[in-house]
N, C-alpha and C positions, 0 to 999 in steps of 0.2 A: 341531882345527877346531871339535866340541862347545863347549870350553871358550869361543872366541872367539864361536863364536854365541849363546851364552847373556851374556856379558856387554855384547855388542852391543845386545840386548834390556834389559837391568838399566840400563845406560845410558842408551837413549831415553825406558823409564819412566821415570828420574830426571828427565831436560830435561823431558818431557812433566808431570810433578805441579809443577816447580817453574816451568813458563811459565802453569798455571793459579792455582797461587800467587800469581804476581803479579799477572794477570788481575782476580783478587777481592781485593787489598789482604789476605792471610793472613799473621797471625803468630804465633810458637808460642813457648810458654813453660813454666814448668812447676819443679817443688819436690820437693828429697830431705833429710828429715826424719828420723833415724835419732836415738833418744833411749834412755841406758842408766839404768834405774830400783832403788833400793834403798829398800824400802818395809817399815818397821815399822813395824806399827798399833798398838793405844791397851791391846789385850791380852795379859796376858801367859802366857797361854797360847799365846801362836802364835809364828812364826819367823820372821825375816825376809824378804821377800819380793823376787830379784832375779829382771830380766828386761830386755827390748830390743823395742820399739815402733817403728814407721814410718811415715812420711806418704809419697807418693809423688803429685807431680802431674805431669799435663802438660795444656799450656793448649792452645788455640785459638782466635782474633780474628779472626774475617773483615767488613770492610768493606764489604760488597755493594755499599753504595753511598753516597752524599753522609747519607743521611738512615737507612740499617739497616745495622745491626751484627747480628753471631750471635756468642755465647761460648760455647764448649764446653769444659768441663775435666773432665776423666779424675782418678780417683782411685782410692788403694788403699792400705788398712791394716791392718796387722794387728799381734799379734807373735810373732817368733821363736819357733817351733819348735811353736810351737799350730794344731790347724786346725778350732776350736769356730768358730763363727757368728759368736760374739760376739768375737771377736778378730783377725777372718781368718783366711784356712788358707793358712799358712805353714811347713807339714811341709817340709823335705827329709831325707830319710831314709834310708839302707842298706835296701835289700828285701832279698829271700833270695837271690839275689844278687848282694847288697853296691852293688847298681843304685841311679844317686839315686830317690827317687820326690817327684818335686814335686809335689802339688797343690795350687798357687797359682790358687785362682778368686774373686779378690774384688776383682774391678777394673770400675768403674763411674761414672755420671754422679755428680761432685758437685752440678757447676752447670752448667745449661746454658738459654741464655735468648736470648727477641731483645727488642734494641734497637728502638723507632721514635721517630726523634728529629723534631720540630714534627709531633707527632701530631693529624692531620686538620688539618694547616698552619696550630695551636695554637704558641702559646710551650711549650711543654712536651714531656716525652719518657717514653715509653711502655716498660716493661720485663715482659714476661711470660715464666716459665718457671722452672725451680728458681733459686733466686739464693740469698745469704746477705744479708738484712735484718739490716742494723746501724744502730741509732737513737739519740741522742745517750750517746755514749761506753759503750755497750753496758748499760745501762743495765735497759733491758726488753726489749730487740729485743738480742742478738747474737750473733755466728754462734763465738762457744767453741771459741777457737782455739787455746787452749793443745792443746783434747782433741784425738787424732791424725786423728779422725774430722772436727773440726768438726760445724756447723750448716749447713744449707739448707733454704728453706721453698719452696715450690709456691706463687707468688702472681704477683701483678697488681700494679706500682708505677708510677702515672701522678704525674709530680713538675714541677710549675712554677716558673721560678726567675728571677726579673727584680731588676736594683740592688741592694737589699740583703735582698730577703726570696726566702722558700725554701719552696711548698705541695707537700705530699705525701698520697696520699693509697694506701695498702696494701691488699690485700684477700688473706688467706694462707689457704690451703684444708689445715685440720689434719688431717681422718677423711673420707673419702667411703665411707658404707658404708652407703646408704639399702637398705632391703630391699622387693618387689615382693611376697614371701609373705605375710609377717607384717604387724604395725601397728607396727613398730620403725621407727624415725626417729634414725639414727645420726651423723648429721654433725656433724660440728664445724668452726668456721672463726671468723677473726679479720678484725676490718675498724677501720683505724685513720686518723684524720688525724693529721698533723704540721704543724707550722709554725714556722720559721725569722727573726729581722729579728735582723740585724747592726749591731754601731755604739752598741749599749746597755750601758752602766756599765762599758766598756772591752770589751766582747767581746759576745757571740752571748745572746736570749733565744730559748727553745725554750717549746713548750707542744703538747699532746697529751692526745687522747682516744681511747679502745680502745673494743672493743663485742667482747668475748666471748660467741659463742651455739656453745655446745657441747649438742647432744644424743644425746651419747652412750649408749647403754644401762649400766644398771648392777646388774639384776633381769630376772630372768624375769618379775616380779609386775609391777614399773612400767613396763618394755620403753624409757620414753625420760626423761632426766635431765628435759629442758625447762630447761635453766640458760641464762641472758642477765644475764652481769654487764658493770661496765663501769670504767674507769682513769681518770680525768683529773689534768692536772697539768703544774707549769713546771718550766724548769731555766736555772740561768743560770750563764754560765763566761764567764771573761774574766781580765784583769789591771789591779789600780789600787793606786797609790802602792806600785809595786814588786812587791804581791805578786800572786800566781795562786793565782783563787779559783774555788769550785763553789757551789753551792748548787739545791738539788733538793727538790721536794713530791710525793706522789703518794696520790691519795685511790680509794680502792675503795668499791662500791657495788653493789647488783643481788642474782644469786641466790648462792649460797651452793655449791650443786650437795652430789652426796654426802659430799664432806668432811665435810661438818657434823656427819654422824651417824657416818661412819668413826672421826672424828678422837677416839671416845670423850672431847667435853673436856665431855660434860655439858648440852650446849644444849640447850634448852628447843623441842621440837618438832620436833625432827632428826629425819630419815626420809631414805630414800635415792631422795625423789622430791626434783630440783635444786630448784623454787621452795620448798620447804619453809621454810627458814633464809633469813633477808637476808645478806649482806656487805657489813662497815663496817670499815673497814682503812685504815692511813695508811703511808707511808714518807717520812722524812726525811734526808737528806744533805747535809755541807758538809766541804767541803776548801778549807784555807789552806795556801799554802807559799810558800817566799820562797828564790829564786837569790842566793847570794853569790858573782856573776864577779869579784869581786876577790882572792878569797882560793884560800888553793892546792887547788886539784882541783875548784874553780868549784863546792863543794857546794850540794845542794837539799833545805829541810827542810820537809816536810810535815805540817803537823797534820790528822788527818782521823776523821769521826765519823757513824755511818748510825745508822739509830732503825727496823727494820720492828715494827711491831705485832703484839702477840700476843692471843690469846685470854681471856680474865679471867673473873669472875663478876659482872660485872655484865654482859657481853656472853653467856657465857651464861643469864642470866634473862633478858635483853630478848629472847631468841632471835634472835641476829645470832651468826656466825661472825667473830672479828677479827684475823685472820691475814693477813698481808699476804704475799698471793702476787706472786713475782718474776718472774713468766709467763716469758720466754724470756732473763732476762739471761747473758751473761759473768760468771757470777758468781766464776771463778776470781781474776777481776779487782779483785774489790771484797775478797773475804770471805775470805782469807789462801789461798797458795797450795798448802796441805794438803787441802784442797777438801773440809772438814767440814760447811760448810753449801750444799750445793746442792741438795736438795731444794727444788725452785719452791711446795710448798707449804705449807712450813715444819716437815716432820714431826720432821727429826734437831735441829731445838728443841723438840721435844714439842709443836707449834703454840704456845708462851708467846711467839715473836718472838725477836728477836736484835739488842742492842746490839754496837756494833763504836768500840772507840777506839784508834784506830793514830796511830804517830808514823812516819813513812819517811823514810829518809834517802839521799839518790842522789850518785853523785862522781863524776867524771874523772878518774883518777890520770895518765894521760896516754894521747894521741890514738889512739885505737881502743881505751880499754878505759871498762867503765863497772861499777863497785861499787853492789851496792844493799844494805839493810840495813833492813827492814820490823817494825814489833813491833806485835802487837795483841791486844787485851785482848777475850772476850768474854764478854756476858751475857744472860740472859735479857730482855727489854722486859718480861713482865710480873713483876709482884713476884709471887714463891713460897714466901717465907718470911714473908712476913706474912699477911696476910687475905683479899689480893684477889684472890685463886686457892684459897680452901680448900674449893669444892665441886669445882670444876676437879679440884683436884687427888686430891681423894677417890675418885674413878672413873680415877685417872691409875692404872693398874696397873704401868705403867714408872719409877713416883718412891716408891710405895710410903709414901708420907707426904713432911710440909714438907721444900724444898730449899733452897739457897741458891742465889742466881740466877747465882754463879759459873760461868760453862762453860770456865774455862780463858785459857791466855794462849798467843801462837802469834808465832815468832819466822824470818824467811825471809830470806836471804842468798843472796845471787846478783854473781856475777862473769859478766861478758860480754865477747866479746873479737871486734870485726871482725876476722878474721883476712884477707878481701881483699874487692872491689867487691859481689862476692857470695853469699859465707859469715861466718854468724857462729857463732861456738864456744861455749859457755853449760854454766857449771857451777854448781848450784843446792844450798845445805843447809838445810834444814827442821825445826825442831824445836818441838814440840805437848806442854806443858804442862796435865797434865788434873785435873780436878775428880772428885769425887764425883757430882754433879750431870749431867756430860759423862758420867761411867761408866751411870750407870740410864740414859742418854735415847735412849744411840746400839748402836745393834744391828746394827752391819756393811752397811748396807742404802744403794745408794748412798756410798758411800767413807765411811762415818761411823766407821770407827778402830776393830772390833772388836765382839764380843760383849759383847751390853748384860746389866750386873749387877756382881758385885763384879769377874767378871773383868778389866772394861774399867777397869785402875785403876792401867794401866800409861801413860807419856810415850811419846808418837809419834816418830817419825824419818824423815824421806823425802829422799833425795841423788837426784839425777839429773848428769846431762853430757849435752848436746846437741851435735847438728852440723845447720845449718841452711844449705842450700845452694840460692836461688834462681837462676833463670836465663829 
């Protein structure tokens, strides 16, 4: 009789959550991301590194009504058999015993935001709350989805969008840590427009401007950075006489902040008060490729070529920082998927910038599978073996005297295979070809490939296999 009463109970909750369900227009969704990793770094003093990483989502979409939406998604990563901070805590374990002991506690908002769409009965729609800010093809803005974790930013996105143009306008809250004691002024936050017009030179022109005011403390002596820099710049993408094309500018300007004086490159008036230093920085990008659907496996060959600026001697006499910071990109995506250069402010290049020349090649061997085959070449942006860095590099204690601006060559192959509507199966080989130059710069810090010196003068290797199961 218990038994009957209690699933009599289970039952009505059920009809009961699922008549309110429909009530509010609710639907659920959600992502099982299980990826096994073999990671040999750039030293050879160390050993290969295997392990097993996880993404775990589940979504929520409620419709409240014609004009608000609410999104909630739950999220949890970690990996296998770790239960540090920084990995999740994913122990299961024999106690004494022989009892599991799980302490699985790392389950959390990734994103969670509301919708108001014809906000104040504007053409436009209103999104506040954690979201993942993704801005032309991840670029400066994206939410790094390779990593298990991803990105999500705490902001404000009121977006207009009539015929063929697209206003945007962001506001993301980095630090909230004003203090009420002290005369410390800690905040930081980004505020950006965007704008959008479709139907130019075969595809989409984009343009933007950022406005970075970070005052974060950095001293007990200065208590607040006082940095306000700022981004502007276009991108255009499209297709014409067959081929598909990119091309992108990006100009930096403002303060400098304590990079200037951290970044030991020598600058002329560097102190770790932010307005100290200007910032004068460019980044440059263009990608060509061209579909041959005629021929067998319908191959796609890509030429592609980025330019971020680095720091020189004539930027440090003028007293300008010239690093071009990549503020919040996907940079998995651009800078080979060994993920050697992610540092946003250029350090695992010694701040001298980073040339990238890839050639990519993508196929179809047949219906559900797709071959990739990536190669690229990197180098310093500034010259380091000649002149134009020899005070730079006199204080560079990491290069120890002239380099050649070599960082190596990086090589990514990937097979993918839909396996049905809703899984895709992903097996990845990586191989990092290193320099002398790559050895002094990178010091394990941030995925940089090992301990920086003669040690790091070993070739990298990274295998992975995924299983990607949304739903």
């Amino acid at each position: 009789m218990r038994k009957n009463y209690f699933m009599g109970i289970a039952v009505a909750a059920l009809l009961t959550a699922t008549t309110v369900a429909q009530a509010a227009d609710v639907t659920f969704g959600g992502q099982f991301r299980p990826r096994f990793n073999i990671d040999n770094d750039a030293s050879d003093s160390s050993s290969p590194n295997t392990f097993f990483d996880t993404r775990v989502r589940l979504n929520a979409k409620a419709k409240v009504n014609a004009n608000t939406e609410v999104f909630l998604q739950f999220q949890s990563v970690g990996t296998w058999g770790s239960n540090t901070s920084a990995d999740g805590t994913r122990v299961s374990e024999g106690g004494g015993t022989d009892q599991a002991s799980d302490i699985l506690n790392d389950v959390g908002f990734h994103q969670a935001y509301l919708t108001l769409k014809n906000f104040a009965g504007q053409a436009a729609d209103l999104k506040v709350g954690r979201q993942e800010v993704v801005v032309d093809g991840h670029r400066l803005f994206g939410h790094t989805g390779w990593t298990q974790g991803a990105e999500t930013k705490d902001a404000i996105r009121l977006t207009h969008a009539a015929g063929n143009h697209t206003l945007n306008y962001t506001f993301i809250k980095g630090i909230e840590n004003d203090s009420l004691t002290t005369l410390a002024r800690n905040d930081s936050a980004v505020h950006f427009l965007h704008a959008q017009t479709q139907g130019i030179m075969g595809g989409t022109l984009s343009g933007i401007f950022t406005i970075t005011d970070d005052d974060g403390a950095n001293n007990s002596a200065a208590y607040e950075d006082h940095e306000v820099w700022y981004t502007i710049g276009a991108r255009q993408k499209g297709k014409l006489g067959g081929l598909d094309y990119r091309v992108e500018y990006y100009h930096q300007f403002g303060d400098a902040g304590n990079i200037a004086s951290d970044c030991a490159c020598a600058i002329t008036g560097a102190t770790e008060t932010g307005d100290s230093v200007d910032r004068n920085a460019h980044m440059f990008g263009l990608r060509v490729g061209k579909t041959f659907k005629n021929a067998a496996w319908s191959p796609t060959l890509t030429l592609w070529f980025d330019s971020l600026s680095g720091t020189d001697d004539d930027d440090a006499s003028g007293g300008e920082f010239g690093t071009f910071d990549v503020m919040y990109d996907t940079g998995h995506k651009f800078y080979g998927l060994m993920d050697f250069y992610l540092n946003r402010a250029g350090s695992t290049t010694g701040y001298y910038g980073l040339e990238d020349y890839a050639l990519k090649l993508k196929a179809t061997p047949k219906d559900g599978w797709t071959v990739k085959a990536d190669w690229h070449h990197f180098r310093t942006q500034t010259n380091i073996s000649g002149g134009d860095a020899n005070t730079v590099i006199a204080t560079d204690a990491t290069l120890g005297g002239a380099m050649d601006e070599d960082l190596g060559t990086e090589l990514d192959l990937t097979l993918a295979h839909k396996y049905d509507a809703n899984t895709t199966i992903a097996i990845g080989y990586s191989h990092y070809w290193t320099t002398s130059t790559f050895g002094m710069m990178n010091g394990g810090a941030a995925g940089s490939g090992g301990t920086a010196g003669s040690n790091n003068n070993d070739d990298a290797d990274w295998t992975y296999l995924q299983i990607d199961t949304k739903f």
